[in-house]
N, C-alpha and C positions, 0 to 999 in steps of 0.2 A: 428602479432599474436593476436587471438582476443583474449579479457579480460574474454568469458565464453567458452573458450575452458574443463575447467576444473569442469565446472559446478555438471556433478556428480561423479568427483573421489574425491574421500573424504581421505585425507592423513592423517596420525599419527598425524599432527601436529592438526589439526583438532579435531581428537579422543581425543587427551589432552586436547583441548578445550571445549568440549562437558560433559568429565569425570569429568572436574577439576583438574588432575593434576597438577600445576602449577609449584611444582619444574623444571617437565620435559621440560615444555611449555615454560618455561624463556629461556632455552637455544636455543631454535627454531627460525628462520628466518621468520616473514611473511611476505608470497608475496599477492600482490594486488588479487589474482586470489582464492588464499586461504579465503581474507579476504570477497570477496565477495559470493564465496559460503558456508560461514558461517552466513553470512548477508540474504541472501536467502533463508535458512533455519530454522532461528531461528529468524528472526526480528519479532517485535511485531505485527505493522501495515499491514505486510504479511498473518502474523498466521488471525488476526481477518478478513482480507477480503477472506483468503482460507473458516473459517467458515461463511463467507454470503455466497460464491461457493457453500460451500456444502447447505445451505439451500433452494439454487436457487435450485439446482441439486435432491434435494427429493421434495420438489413440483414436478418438472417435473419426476419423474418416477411414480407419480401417477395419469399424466395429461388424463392418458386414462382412468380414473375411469368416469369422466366426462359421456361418453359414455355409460355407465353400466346403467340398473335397480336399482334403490334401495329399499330393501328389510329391513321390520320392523317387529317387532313382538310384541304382549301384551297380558296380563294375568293378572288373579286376582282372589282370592277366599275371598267371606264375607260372614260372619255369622253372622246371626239375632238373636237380643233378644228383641221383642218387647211387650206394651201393645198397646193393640186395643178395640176403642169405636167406635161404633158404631150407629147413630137414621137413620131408613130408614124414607121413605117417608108415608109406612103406618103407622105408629106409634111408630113402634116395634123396640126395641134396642138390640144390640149384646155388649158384652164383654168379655174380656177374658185377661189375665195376661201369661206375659212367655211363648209369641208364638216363637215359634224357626225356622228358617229357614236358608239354605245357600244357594249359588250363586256362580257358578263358571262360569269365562270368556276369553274366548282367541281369539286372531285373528291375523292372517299375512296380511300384506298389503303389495302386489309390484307398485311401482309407476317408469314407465319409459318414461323419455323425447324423443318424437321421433322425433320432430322439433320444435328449436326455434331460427329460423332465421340464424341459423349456427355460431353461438354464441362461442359452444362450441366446434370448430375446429378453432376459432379465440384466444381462451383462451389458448388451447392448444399448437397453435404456439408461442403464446407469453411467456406461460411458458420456453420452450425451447429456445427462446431469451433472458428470463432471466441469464438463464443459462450461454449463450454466453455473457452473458455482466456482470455476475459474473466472467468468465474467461479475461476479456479484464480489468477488476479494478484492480485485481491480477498484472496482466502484465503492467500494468501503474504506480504500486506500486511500483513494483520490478527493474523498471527503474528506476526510481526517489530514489528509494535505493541505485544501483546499484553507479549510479552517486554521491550521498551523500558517498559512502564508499570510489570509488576512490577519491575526493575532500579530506574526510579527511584522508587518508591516504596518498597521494603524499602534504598535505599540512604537514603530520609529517614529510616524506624523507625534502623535502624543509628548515624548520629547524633544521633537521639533520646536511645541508649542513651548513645552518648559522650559526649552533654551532662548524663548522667544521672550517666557516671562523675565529671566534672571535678566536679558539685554534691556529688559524694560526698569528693572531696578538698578540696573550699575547706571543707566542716564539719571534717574531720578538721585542717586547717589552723586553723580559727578556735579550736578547743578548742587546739590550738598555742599560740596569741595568750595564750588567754586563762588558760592554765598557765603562759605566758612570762611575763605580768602577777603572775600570783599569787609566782610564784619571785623577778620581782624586788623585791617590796613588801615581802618579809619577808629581804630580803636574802639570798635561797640562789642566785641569778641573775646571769645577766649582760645586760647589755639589748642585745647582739648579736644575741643568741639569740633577743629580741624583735623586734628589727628584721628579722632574715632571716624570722623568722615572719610580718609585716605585707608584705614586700615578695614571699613563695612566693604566700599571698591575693591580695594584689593582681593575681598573674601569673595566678593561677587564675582572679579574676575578667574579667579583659582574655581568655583562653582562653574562658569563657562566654558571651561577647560574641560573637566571633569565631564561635563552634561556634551560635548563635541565625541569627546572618546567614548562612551556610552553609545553615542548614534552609529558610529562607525563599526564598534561593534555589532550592533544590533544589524547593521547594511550584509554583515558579513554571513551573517546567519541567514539572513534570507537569501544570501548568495547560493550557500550551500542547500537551500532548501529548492531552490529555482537549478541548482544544479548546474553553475556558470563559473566563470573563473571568478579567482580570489580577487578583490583588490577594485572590484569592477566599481564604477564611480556613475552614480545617477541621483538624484534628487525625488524626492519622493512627495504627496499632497501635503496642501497646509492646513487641511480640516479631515476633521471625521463624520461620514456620511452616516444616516440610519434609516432603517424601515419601519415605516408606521402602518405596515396593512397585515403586519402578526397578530393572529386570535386564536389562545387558547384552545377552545374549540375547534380550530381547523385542524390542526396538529394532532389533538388527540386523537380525533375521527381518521385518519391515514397513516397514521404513524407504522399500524401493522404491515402496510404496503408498497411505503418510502423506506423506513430504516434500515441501512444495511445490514446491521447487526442481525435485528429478525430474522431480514430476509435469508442471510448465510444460515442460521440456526434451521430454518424450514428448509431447504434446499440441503442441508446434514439430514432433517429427518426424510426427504425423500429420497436420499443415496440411500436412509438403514432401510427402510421398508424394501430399494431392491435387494441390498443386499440378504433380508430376510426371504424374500423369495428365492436368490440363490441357493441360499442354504437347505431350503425345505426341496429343492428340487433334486438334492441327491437324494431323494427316499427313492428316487425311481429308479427303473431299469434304466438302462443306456443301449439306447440299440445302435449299431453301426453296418454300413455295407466294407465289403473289403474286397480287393481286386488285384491280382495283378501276372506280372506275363516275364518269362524267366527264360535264361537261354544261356547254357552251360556246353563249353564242347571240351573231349582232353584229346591230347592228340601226344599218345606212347610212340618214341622210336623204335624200344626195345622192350622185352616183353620176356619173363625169366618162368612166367606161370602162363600154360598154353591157356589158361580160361579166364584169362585177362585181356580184356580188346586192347587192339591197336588205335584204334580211335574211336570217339564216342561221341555222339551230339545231344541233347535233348533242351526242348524248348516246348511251348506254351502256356495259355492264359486260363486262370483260374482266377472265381468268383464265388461269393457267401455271404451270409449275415452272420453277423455277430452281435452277442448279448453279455449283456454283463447286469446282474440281479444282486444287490446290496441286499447283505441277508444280517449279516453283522459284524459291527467293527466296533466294539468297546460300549457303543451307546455313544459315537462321537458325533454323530448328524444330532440327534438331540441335543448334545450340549451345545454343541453351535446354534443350531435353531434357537437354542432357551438364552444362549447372548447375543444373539441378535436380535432377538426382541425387548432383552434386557438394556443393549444398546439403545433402541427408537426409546425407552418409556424413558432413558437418562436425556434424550435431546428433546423431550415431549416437556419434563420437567425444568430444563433447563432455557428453554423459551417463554413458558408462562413464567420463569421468575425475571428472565430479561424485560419481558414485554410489563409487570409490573415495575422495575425498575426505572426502565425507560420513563414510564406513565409519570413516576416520582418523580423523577428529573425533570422532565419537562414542565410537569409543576411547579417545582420550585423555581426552574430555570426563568418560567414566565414569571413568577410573581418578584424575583430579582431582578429582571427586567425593567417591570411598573416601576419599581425601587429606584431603579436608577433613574427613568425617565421624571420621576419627577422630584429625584434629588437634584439631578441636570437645571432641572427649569429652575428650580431654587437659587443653583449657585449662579448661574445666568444673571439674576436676579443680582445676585449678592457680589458680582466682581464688579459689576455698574457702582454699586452705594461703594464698596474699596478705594477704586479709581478715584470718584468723586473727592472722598474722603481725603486721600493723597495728593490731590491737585490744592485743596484749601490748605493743606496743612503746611506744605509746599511755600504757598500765596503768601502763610501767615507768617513763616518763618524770613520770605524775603522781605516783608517790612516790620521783620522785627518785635513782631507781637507773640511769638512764640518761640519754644527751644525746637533743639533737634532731637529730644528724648521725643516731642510730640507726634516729629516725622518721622521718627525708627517706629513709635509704634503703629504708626497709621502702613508705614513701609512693610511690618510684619504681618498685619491683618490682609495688608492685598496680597501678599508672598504666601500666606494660604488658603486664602481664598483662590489665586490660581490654584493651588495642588489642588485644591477638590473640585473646581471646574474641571481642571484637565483629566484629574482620575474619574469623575461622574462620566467623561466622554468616552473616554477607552471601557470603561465598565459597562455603560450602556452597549458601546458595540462589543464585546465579552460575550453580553449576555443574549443579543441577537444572534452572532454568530453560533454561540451552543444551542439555541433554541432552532436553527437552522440545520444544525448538523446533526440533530437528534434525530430529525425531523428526515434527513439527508435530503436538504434541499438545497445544499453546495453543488450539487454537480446536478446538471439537467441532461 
């Protein structure tokens, strides 16, 4: 059953999470599938890379303006209050105080690029790669989420289990006490025997304590990971689920075409390639049209120079091309060109050593896997013969055929044989989880 089958049904339990309910929410079950479509929804590190998405995403819906004319306008009105002196050349002097005039001025100008080395179908594409590699950050988050939420939450079921074992030795303890009690009332006993017995309880109940505050912690982290309030109260599974239709071979074969990691590293080398062709495109000319249409009038009250108009208008529209020829500038297009393609051969290198990395990893990761599954069936195995083991020793001690040094140690062999039942379980799923996430088969 895949882990996002449930991806967008949004359940009650859910809805209390979201509202805040929490009376209601404490009595709810979550499941791994719940916790991760709340994780998906509401994690922090998601929200902020969905907002660069969207900022990818409005650059690129205005990448076709590139293309367009751009069109300006200006305007002014001033008014003159001046005094004017005057000596010509033959002699004679003008004055005059509080000459008044104004000026009014406007003009549009369209100015459009109609080649510049094709520049701006190279920006264009690139925007729209950003785009795509805004969406592939997202999905490489949301793995990485994904996985962080099932780890913490199959490590909560995990100590569920272990608190379920230490509950299963303070009984086996108590019936200790209370056999210690009976052997010494009738005098078969020694009341050491009872005393080690009240003080192994007491240690197992200080351990219960210990493994409760441990869970609560561990609730609290996946709170924050789900991105819900603190303190929020649900119950989580009593077992650990696994998948048995992971091979090797399937993983390697696809891994170039699932892993986000890759993927983001290929989507950087098709941002450098455009950005090398932006580069290489300033070798060219830049041709432009230009246009535009003007209209200026002054209007003198007074007038101290007879070959000065009283008022004056002029206006129209004028049109040309414009060129502009890179002839040289330090040898700086070159060096740009030669680090931009110095850039793609560092993301060219740095993907074949990802994607061998990867390959390592998921080799080992699988053959950690095998490991565990069949340390698992092992210990499987071997909590049965424990159990067993503790039940007689148990038997023996109540009719007296044995000590309780025989049942502490049959007691300690089941108390780790749980830990490495329960650690083979959460390791097994460790090691599917990574081999999933390598894979990024967390998120569909």
């Amino acid at each position: 059953m895949s882990l996002m089958k449930n991806r967008f049904k949004i359940t009650v339990l859910y809805l209390f999470i979201l509202l805040g309910y929490l009376p209601a929410f404490s009595q709810e079950k979550l499941s791994v599938e719940q916790a991760i479509t709340a994780a998906l929804e509401n994690n922090f590190d998601i929200q902020l890379l969905r907002n660069d998405s969207s900022s990818y995403a409005l650059d690129n819906s205005y990448a076709r303006a590139a293309f367009l004319p751009r069109l300006n306008a200006t305007g002014g009105l001033v008014f003159n209050n001046n005094n004017q002196k005057q000596k010509l050349a033959d002699g004679s002097k003008r004055e005059s105080k509080a000459i008044r005039s104004n000026n009014l001025s406007g003009s549009v100008q369209l100015n459009w690029t109609l080649f510049d080395g094709f520049k701006m179908f190279a920006t264009k594409d690139k925007l729209a790669e950003f785009v795509k590699l805004g969406e592939l950050n997202i999905r490489n988050q949301m793995v990485t989420t994904v996985a962080d939420v099932i780890n913490n939450y199959y490590n909560i079921v995990r100590q569920k289990q272990l608190l379920k074992a230490i509950e299963e030795q303070m009984s086996i303890n108590e019936e200790r006490v209370k056999v210690a009690e009976k052997r010494l009332s009738v005098g078969l006993g020694a009341k050491p025997e009872l005393l080690q017995g009240k003080v192994d309880l007491n240690a197992q109940k200080a351990a219960r304590l210990k493994q409760q505050t441990l869970i609560e912690q561990l609730k609290e982290q996946l709170n924050q990971l789900m991105n819900v309030v603190l303190n929020t109260r649900y119950e989580v599974s009593d077992s650990i689920t696994f998948s048995n239709d992971i091979i090797l071979g399937d993983l390697l074969g696809v891994v170039e075409k699932t892993n986000p990691l890759l993927q983001l590293t290929k989507k950087n080398i098709d941002i450098g390639r455009l950005t090398l062709k932006e580069r290489k495109a300033e070798r060219y000319p830049i041709l432009t049209f230009n246009s535009a249409y003007n209209y200026s009038k002054t209007d003198n009250k007074t007038v101290i120079n007879p070959f000065t108009p009283l008022y004056s208008r002029n206006n129209g529209f004028n049109y040309g091309i414009g060129i502009s020829i890179p002839i040289l500038n330090g040898f700086n297009t070159r060096r740009q060109i030669q680090q931009a393609q110095l850039d793609i051969d560092y993301l060219d290198i740095t993907y074949r050593n990802q994607k061998a990395q990867i390959d390592l990893s998921i080799t080992n990761a699988y053959k950690d896997y095998e490991l565990q599954k069949k340390t698992l069936a092992l210990e499987e195995e071997n909590i049965v013969l424990a159990k067993e083991n503790v039940y007689i020793a148990l038997e023996r001690l109540r009719l007296g055929i044995s000590t309780y040094l025989e049942l502490r140690e049959t007691q300690k062999s089941l108390e780790l044989a749980y830990d490495r039942l329960i650690a083979a379980r959460y390791n097994t799923k460790l090691a599917e989880t990574e081999l999933l996430k390598l894979k990024g088969d967390l998120v569909r």
